[in-house]
C-alpha positions in Angstrom: 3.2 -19.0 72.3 0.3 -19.1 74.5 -1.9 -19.1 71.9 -0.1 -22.1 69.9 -0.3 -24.4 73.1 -3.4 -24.3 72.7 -4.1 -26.0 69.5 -5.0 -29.1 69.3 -2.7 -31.0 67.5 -4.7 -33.6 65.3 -3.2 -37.1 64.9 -2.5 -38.5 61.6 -5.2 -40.6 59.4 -6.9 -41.4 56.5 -8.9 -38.4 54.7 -11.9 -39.1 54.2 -14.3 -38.3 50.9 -17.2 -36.0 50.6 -19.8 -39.5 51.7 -17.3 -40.3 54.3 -15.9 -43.3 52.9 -12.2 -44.2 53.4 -9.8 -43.2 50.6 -8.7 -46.2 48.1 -5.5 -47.5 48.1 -4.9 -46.2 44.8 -5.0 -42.6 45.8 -2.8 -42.9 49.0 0.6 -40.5 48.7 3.3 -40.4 50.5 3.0 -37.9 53.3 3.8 -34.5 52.5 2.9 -35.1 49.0 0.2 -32.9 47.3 -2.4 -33.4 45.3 -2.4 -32.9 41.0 -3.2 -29.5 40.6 -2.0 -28.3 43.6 1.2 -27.6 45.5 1.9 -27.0 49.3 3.0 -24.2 50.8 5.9 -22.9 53.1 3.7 -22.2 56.1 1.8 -25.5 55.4 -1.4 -24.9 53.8 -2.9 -25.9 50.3 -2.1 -23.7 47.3 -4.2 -24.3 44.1 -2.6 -24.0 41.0 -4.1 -23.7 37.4 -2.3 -25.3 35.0 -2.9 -23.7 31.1 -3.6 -26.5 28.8 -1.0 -26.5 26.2 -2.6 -26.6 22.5 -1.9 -29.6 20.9 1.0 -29.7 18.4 -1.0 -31.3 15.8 -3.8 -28.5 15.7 -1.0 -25.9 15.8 0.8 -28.1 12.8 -2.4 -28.2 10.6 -3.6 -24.6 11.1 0.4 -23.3 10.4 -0.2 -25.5 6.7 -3.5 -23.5 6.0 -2.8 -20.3 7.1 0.6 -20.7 4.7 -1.3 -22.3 2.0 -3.8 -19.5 1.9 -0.8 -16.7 1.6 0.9 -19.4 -1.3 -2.0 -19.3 -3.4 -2.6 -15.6 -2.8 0.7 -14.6 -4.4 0.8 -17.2 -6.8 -2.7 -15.5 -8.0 0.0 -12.1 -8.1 2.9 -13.8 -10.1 1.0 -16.0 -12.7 0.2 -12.7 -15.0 3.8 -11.5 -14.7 5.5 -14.9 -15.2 3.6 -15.9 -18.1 4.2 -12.3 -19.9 7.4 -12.4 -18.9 8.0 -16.1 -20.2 6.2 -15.4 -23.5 8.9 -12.0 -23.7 11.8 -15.0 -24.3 9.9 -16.8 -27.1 9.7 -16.9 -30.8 7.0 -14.9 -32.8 5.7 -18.3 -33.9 5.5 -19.8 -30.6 4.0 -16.7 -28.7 0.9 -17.4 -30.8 0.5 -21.2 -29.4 -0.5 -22.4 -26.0 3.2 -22.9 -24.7 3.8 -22.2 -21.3 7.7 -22.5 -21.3 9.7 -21.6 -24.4 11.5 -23.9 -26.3 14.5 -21.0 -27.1 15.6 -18.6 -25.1 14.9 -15.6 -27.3 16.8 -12.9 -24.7 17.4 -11.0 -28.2 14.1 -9.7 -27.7 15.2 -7.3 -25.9 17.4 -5.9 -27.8 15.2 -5.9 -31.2 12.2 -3.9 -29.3 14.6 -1.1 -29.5 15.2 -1.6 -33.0 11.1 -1.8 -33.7 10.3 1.1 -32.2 11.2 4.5 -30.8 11.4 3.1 -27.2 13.5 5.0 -25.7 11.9 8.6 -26.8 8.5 7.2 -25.4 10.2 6.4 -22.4 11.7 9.8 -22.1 7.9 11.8 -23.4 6.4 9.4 -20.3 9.8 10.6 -17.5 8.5 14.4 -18.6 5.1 13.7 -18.0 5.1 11.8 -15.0 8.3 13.9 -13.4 6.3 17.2 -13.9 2.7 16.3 -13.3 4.1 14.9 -10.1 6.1 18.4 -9.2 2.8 20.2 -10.1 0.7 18.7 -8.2 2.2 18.7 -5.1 3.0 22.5 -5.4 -0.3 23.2 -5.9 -1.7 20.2 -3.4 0.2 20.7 -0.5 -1.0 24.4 0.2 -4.4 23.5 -1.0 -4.9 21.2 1.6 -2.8 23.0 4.3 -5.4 25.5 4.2 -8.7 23.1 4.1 -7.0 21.4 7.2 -5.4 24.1 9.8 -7.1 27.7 8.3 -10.5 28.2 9.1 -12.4 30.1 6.9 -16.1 30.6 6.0 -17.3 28.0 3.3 -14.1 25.7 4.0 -16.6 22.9 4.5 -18.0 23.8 1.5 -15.6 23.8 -0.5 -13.7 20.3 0.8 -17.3 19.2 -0.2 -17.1 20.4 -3.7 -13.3 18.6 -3.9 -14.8 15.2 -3.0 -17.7 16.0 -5.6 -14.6 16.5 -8.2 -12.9 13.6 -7.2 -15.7 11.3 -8.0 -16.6 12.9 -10.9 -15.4 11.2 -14.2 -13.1 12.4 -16.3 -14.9 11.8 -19.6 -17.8 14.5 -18.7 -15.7 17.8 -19.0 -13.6 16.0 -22.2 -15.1 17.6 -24.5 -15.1 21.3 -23.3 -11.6 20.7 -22.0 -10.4 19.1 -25.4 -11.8 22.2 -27.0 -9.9 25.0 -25.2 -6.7 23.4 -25.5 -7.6 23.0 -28.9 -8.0 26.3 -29.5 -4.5 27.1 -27.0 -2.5 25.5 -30.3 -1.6 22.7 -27.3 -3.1 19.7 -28.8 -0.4 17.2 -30.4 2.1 17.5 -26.8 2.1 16.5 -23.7 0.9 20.2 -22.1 -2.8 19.4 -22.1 -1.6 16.7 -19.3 1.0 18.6 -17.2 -0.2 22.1 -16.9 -3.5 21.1 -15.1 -2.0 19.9 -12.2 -0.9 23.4 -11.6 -4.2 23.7 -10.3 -4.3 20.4 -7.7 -5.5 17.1 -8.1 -8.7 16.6 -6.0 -7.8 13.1 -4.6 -4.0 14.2 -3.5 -5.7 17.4 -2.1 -8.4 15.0 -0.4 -5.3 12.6 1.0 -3.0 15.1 2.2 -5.6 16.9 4.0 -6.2 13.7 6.0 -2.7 13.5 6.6 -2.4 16.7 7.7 -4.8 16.4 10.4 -3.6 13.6 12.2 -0.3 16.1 12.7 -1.0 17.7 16.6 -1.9 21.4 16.6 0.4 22.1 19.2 3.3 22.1 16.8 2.1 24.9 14.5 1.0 27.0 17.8 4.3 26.7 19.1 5.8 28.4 15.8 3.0 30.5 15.5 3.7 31.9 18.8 7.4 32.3 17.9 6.3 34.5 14.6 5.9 32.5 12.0 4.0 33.2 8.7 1.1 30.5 7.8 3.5 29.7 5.0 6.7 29.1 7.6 4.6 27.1 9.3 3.7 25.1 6.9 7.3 24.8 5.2 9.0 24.5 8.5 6.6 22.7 10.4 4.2 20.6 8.5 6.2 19.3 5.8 8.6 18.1 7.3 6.2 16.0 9.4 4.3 15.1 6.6 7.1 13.6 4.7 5.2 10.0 4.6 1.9 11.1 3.5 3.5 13.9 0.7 5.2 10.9 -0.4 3.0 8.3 -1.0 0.8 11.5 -2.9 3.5 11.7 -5.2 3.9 8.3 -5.7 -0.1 8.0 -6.4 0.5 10.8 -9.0 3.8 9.3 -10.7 2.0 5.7 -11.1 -1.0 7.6 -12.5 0.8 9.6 -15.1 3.3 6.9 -16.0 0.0 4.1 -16.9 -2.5 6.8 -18.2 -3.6 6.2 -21.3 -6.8 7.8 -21.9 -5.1 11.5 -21.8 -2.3 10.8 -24.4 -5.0 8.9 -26.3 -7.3 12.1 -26.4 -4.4 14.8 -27.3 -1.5 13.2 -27.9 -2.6 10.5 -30.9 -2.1 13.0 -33.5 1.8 13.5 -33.0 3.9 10.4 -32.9 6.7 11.8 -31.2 4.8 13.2 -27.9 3.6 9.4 -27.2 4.0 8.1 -23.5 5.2 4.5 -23.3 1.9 3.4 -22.5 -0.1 4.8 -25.2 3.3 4.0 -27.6 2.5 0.2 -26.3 -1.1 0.0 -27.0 -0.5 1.3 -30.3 2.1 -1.0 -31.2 0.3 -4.1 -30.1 -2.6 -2.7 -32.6 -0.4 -1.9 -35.7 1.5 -5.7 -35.4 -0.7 -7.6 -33.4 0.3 -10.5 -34.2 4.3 -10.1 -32.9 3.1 -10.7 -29.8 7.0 -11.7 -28.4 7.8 -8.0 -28.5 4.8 -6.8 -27.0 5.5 -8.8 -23.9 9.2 -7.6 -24.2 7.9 -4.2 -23.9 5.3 -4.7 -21.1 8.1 -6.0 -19.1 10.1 -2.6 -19.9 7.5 -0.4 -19.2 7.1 -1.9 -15.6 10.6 -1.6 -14.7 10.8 1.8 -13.9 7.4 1.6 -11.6 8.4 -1.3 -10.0 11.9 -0.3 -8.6 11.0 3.2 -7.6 8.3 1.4 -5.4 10.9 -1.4 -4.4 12.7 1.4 -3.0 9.7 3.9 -2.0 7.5 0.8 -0.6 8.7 1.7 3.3 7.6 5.3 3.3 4.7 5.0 1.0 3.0 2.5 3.2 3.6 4.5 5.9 1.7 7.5 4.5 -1.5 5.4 3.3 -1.8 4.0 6.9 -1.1 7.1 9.0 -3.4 8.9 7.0 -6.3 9.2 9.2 -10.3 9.6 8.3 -10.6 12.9 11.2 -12.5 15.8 10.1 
């Protein structure tokens, strides 16, 4: 109290500027009032305040237009191929050969007389087999394979994941011929075997990916069951898979696409026998025999994608998952 009569208690006037002039009547305020920019506060000093500057709606407005633009002409880029097969799948023979865009008939018939042309529905089941057991194959003989190049440390494991990568970008037309030969002599040429069987021994690019996968999976886990007496292989199964779900998946989805497009492997031991043709290779041939029914053809490339495209309508969730959890450690 002593302390506050002490103060000299200023009488009220003009503020001056920084040159000591007399502020204008056109910045006087009403007493009390503070400055733009700033706001008083309870025990009577001067607070500054930053005000953000708001981005201006138009700027926001024309970068919204691009940036929606850009993704518009992206997937237009996507549908164009697909709507124009699918549109030239409705028209006549005659009209399929033109420059039409938009058919003048309907022809939904279409598909209804590609079943009638040819044996659709036995490729489609040769391509189920193929794609249904090369799948099951692989990831029998995958999953352990790259369990093992992942967890289990062994002399010559870094080898070895060396020599996987080495077969992975290896093409597949340099062992054709050596490969073509033994199956040849196997009495397997003419069916689907030569295609299914060798992923009894892993894929090199599911091993490659699942290894990944597996590594981004905490050790602690598998020490944990270790330590409550599990085998390497109940680890794995009880453990590891389960965990894994996501990247095993979008593996097996890698191999299903594969094995439902190829058409270099039924082309090289398949050709000979009819029957054992996979949609895709049935397709190709078809177009070649009656090239110029080119209605049909479209009618059955729509088919054919079908089956891929609602098993990754439905398997889009967990396989993106897989690809983007998979790390690049190790």
């Amino acid at each position: 109290m002593a302390l506050r009569a002490r103060i000299q208690q200023l009488s009220a006037r003009l503020r001056l500027g920084t040159r000591g002039r007399a502020v204008r009547g056109g910045e006087r305020r009403a007493p009390g009032a503070a400055a733009p920019g700033t706001r008083l506060h309870p025990g009577g000093g001067i607070v500054t305040v930053t005000v953000a500057a708001r981005p201006r709606p138009r700027r926001r407005a024309l970068g919204w237009i691009a940036e929606h633009a850009i993704l518009v002409a992206i997937g237009v880029l996507f549908i164009a191929p697909v709507a124009f097969v699918f549109l030239t799948s409705l028209m006549s023979d005659k009209q399929a050969l033109t420059a039409s865009l938009i058919p003048t008939t309907w022809h939904w018939e279409n598909y209804l007389r590609v079943f009638q042309t040819v044996p659709l529905l036995q490729w489609f089941g040769n391509s189920a087999l193929y794609a249904v057991l090369a799948t099951a194959f692989m990831l029998l003989s995958s999953v352990p394979a790259a369990y093992a190049l992942a967890r289990i440390r062994f002399r010559g494991s870094g080898a070895l994941f060396l020599c996987i990568i080495v077969a992975m970008l290896l093409p597949p037309q340099v062992t054709a011929i050596p490969i073509y030969v033994m199956w040849s002599q196997l009495h397997l040429t003419g069916t689907l075997w030569p295609l299914i069987l060798p992923n009894l021994l892993g894929d090199a690019f599911s091993i490659f990916l699942l290894r990944q996968f597996f590594l981004t999976i905490p050790k602690e886990y598998a020490d944990a069951a270790r330590i409550d007496g599990c085998s390497e292989w109940a680890v794995l199964l009880r453990v590891i898979v389960p965990m894994a779900r996501p990247g095993i998946a979008a593996a097996g989805l890698f191999m299903f696409f594969n094995s439902w497009n190829d058409y270099y492997g039924p082309l090289l031991y398949t050709s000979e026998n009819s029957a054992a043709w996979p949609v895709a290779y049935g397709l190709a041939s078809f177009r070649s025999v009656h090239g110029t029914d080119w209605s049909i053809t479209m009618t059955m490339t729509i088919l054919v994608m079908v089956p891929v495209v609602i098993i990754f309508f439905f398997a889009q969730k967990i396989f993106v998952e897989g690809i983007t959890l998979t790390g690049v450690k190790g």
